[in-house]
Structures are given as structure tokens and as C-alpha cells.
C-alpha positions as CSV (number, residue, x, y, z in Angstrom):
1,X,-5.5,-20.0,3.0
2,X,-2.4,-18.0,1.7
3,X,1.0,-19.1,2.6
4,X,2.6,-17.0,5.5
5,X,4.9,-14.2,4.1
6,X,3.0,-13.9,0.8
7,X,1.6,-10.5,-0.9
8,X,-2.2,-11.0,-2.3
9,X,-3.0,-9.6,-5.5
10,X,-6.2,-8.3,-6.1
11,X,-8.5,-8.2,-9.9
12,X,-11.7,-6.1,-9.8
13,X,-14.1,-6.3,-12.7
14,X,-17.9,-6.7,-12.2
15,X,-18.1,-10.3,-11.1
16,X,-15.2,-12.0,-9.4
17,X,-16.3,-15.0,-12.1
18,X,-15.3,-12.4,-15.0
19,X,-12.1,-11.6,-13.5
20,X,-10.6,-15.3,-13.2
21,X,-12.0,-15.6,-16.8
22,X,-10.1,-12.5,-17.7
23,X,-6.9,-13.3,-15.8
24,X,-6.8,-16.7,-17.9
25,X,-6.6,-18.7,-15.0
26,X,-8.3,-21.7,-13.4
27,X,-10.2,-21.5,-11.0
28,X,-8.2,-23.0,-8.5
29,X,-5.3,-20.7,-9.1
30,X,-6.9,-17.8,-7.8
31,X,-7.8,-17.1,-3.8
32,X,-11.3,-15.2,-3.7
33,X,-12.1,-13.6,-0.5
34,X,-14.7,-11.9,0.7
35,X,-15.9,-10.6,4.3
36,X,-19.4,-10.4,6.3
37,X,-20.5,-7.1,7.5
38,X,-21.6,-6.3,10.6
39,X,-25.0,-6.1,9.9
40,X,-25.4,-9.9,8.9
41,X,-24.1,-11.2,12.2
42,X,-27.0,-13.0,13.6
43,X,-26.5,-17.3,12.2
44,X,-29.6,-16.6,9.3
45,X,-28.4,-13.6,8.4
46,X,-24.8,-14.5,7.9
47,X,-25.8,-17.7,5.9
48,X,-28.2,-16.2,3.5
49,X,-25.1,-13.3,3.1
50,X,-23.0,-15.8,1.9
51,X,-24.9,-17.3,-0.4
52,X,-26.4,-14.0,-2.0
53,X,-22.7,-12.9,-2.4
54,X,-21.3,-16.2,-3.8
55,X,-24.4,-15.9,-6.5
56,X,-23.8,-12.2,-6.9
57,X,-19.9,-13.1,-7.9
58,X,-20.6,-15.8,-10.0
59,X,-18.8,-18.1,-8.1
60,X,-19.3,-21.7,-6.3
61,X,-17.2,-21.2,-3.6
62,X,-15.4,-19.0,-1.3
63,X,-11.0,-19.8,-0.9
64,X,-11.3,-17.2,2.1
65,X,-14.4,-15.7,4.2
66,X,-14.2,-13.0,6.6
67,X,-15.8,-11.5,9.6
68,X,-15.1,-7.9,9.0
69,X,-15.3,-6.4,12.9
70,X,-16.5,-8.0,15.8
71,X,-18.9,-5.7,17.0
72,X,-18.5,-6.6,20.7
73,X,-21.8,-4.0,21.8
74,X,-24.0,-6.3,19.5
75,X,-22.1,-9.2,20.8
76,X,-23.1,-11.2,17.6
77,X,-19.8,-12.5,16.4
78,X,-20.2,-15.3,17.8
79,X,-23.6,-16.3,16.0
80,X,-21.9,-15.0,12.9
81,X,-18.7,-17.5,13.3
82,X,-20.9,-20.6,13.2
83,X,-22.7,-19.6,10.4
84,X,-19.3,-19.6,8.2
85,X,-17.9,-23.0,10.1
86,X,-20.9,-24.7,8.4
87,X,-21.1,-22.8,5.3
88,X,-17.2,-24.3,5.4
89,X,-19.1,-27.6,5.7
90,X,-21.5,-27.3,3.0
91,X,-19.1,-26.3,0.4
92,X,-19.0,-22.5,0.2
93,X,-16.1,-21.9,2.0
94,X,-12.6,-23.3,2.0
95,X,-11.1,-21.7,4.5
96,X,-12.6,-18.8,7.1
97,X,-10.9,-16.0,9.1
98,X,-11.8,-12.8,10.7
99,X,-10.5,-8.8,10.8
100,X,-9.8,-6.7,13.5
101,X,-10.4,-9.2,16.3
102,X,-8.7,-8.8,19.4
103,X,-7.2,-11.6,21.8
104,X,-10.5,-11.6,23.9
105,X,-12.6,-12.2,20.8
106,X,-10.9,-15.2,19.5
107,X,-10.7,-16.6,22.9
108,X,-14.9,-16.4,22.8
109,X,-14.7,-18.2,19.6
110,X,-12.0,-21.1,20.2
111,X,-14.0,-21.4,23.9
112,X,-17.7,-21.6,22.2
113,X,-17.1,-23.3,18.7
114,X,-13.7,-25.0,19.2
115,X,-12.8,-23.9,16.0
116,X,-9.7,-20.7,15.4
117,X,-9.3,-18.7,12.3
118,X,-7.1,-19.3,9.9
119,X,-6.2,-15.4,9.7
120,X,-6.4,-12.3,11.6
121,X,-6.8,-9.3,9.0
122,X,-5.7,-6.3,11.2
123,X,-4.5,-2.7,10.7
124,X,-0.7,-3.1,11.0
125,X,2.2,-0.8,9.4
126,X,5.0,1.1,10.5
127,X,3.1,3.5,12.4
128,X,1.1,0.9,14.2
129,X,3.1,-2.1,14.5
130,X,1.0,-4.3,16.0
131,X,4.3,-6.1,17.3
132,X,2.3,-8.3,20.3
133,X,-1.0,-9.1,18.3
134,X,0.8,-10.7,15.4
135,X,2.9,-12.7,18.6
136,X,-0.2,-13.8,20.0
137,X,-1.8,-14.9,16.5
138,X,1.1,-16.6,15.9
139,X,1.2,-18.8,18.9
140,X,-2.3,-19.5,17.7
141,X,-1.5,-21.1,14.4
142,X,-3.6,-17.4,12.8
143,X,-1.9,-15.8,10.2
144,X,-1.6,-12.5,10.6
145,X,-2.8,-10.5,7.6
146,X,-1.9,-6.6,7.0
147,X,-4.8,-3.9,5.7
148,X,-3.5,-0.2,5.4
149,X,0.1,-2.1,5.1
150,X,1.5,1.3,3.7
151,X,-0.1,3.4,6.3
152,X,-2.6,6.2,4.2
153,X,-1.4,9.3,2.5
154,X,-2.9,11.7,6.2
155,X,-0.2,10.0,8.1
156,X,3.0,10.4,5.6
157,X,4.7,6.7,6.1
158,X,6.5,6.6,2.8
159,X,8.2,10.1,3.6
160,X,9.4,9.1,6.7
161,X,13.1,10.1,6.8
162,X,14.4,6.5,8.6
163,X,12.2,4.7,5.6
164,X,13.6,7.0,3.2
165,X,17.0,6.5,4.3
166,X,16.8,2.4,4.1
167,X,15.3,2.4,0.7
168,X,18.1,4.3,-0.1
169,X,20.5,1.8,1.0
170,X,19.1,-0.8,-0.4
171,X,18.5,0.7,-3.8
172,X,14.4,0.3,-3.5
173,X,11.7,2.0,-3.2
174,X,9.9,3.2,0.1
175,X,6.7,1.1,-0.4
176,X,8.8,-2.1,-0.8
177,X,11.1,-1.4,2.3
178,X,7.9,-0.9,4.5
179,X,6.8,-4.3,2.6
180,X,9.6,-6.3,2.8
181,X,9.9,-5.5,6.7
182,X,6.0,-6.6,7.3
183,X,7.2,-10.1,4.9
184,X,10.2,-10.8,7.3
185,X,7.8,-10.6,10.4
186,X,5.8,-13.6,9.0
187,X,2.7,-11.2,7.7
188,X,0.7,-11.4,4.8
189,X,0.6,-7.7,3.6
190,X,-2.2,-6.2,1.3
191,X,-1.1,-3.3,-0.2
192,X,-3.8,-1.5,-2.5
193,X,-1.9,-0.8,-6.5
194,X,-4.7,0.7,-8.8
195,X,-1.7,0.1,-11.9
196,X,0.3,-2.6,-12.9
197,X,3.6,-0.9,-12.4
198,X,2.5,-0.3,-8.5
199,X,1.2,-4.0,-8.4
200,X,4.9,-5.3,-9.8
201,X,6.9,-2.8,-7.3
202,X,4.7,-4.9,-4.7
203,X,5.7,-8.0,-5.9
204,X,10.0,-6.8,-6.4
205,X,10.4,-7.2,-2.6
206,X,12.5,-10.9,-2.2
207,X,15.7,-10.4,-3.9
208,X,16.9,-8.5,-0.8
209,X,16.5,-8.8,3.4
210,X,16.6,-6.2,6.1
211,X,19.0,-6.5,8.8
212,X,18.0,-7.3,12.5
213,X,19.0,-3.2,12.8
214,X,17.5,-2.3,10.1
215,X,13.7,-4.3,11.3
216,X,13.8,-2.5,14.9
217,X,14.6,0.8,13.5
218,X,11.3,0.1,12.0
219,X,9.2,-0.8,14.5
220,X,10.8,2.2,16.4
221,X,8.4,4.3,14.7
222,X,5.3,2.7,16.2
223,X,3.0,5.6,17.9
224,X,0.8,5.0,20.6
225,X,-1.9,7.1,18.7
226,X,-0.7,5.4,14.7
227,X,-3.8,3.8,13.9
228,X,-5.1,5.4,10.3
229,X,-8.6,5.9,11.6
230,X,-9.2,5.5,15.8
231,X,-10.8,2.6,14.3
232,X,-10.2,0.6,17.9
233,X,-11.8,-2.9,17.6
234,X,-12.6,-3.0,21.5
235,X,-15.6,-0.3,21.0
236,X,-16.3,0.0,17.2
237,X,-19.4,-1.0,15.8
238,X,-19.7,-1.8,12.2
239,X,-22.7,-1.9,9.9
């Protein structure tokens, strides 16, 4: 499981085997995650998913596995949960997590398996702050992990005039102010970079800190309707 307050890095090549080759790395330097759709959610299912996708990779194990929604209609998740604590038992897995869940669904799965995830992956930037979901994951031991950190280009974050304005008082850039104030809060923020000069602006965000000020005028741009896609986790069905 990643450290609280880190940024992941991502290599894509045609096997996740072929990229830590590539990268020059062992093994055990690199955290590999991968998630289980929604249409795998019944305990078979999820198992043999897991298994096809570690062989398709190239890989022996899993550092991170993921429940990608919790499609509460099909009311699955559950199912789906056990499936990766014992895939975590035979060897596949090192450490399991889930996206998008709300309070209610990790309360199911604490209740039913005794067992939390180690992260939450959830839409969260400055337009959807996600302020009391990260609280509550946090008082669970979860780590709260960031997708759509930077927002998406419909919505504008990075042009922002009170992001604008901090990056200019700091002498950075707008992607690393909105990333260094998602750090400070204790996330794990994955920002998508496509070139290595966007993946090292990523990285350039600990040599300076926002002020208390500075972090609420942040989170003052939270909108009740600032989710990227409607995508609401209480009602959406993935497949």
C-alpha cells in the first residue's frame, strides 16, 4: 500500500511485466494495481478475474487490487470483497482496496467480512472536495486516494483565477498548487502525465507548503454539482 501523501507514477507498455523490465527496476520497487469491474462481482467470477489478469500482465502478484464501483442495484460487492481477501491469502494480492465506495458500503463490508480497505480511490479535486469522505476514511485507517485529481479539461480547474493567483505566488505551476493542496490533506493524488516533463511537474510539488489561508481558499471552490461526470456512487451501475 502507498504511503499517505505520495503521488503514483504510472508505466504503460503491453504487459505490466515489460514495463518493470523496461523501467530497470525490481520487482519489488514498483506498486502494480489493478481493479475488478463490475461485471465480475459474483465470488467465481472475481477469482478467476484476478487470475486471468495477473497471467495477462505477466505478473505473480498484485501490490494493490481494486473494486472499481460498488454497484449497490446488483448488490454484489460484497461477494466480490471476499473473493480478493482470499486471493490476498493465496498470494495474488498484497494489499486490496476499493473506488468510489461510500460510508454505507464500507460499513457492509467491515460488518460482513471484518476486514477494511486499505484505500478508498474516489473522485476528489478542487471542484469536488470531498472534505468529509476523506474525514471519515481517515478515522478508518483508509487512505484516501484521488482519481480526476486535476479536475478534466469541461470543467476549467487549472484556469481558475484563485488557483491562478496562488501559483503565482508561489512561483509554480497550477497543476502542482492543486497537487500540493490534495498532498497537505493526507491524499494520495493520481494525476494522469502522458510526457515526462508533465510526470516531473507532478513530482516538483514538496519544496514548498500552502498556508492554512491559502488550503480553505481552496476548498472554497467546492460546488455542490463539481463532480466531472454525475458519476454518484449511491445509484451507478458499472459493467
Amino acid at each position: 500500500m502507498p504511503a499517505t501523501g505520495c503521488l503514483i507514477r504510472r508505466i504503460t507498455t503491453k504487459t505490466k511485466a515489460q514495463a518493470v523490465k523496461k523501467a530497470g527496476l525490481a520487482r519489488e520497487e514498483v506498486l502494480i494495481t489493478s481493479k475488478l469491474p463490475g461485471r465480475y462481482h459474483t465470488y467465481s467470477k472475481a477469482v478467476v478475474a484476478v487470475q486471468e489478469s495477473l497471467f495477462r500482465a505477466g505478473l505473480d502478484y498484485y501490490d494493490l487490487y481494486l473494486i472499481h464501483w460498488p454497484n449497490p442495484r446488483v448488490n454484489l460487492y460484497v461477494e466480490a470483497w471476499q473473493a480478493l481477501i482470499d486471493a490476498r491469502k493465496w498470494g495474488l494480492i498484497r494489499s486490496i482496496g476499493v473506488c468510489n465506495f461510500l460510508p454505507e458500503h464500507i460499513e457492509r463490508l467491515e460488518k460482513e467480512t471484518d476486514v477494511l480497505p486499505s484505500i478508498n480511490q474516489i473522485e476528489l479535486h478542487p471542484y469536488f472536495s470531498q472534505k468529509a469522505m476523506s474525514a471519515w476514511n481517515h478515522s478508518k485507517g483508509i487512505v484516501t486516494e484521488a482519481w480526476s485529481p486535476l479536475g478534466r479539461k469541461k470543467n476549467d480547474i487549472l484556469l481558475n483565477p484563485v488557483i491562478i493567483e496562488l501559483a503565482s505566488a508561489h512561483g509554480k505551476s497550477p497543476v502542482q498548487i492543486v497537487l500540493r493542496w490534495e498532498l497537505q490533506q493526507g491524499i494520495v493524488p493520481i494525476p494522469k502525465a502522458s510526457t515526462l516533463v508533465r510526470q516531473k511537474e507532478n513530482l516538483d510539488i514538496f519544496d514548498f507548503v500552502l498556508s492554512e489561508s491559502e488550503m480553505d481558499a481552496m476548498f472554497a471552490l467546492d460546488k455542490p454539482d463539481g463532480r466531472v461526470s454525475g458519476l454518484d456512487p449511491a445509484v451507478y451501475e458499472e459493467f
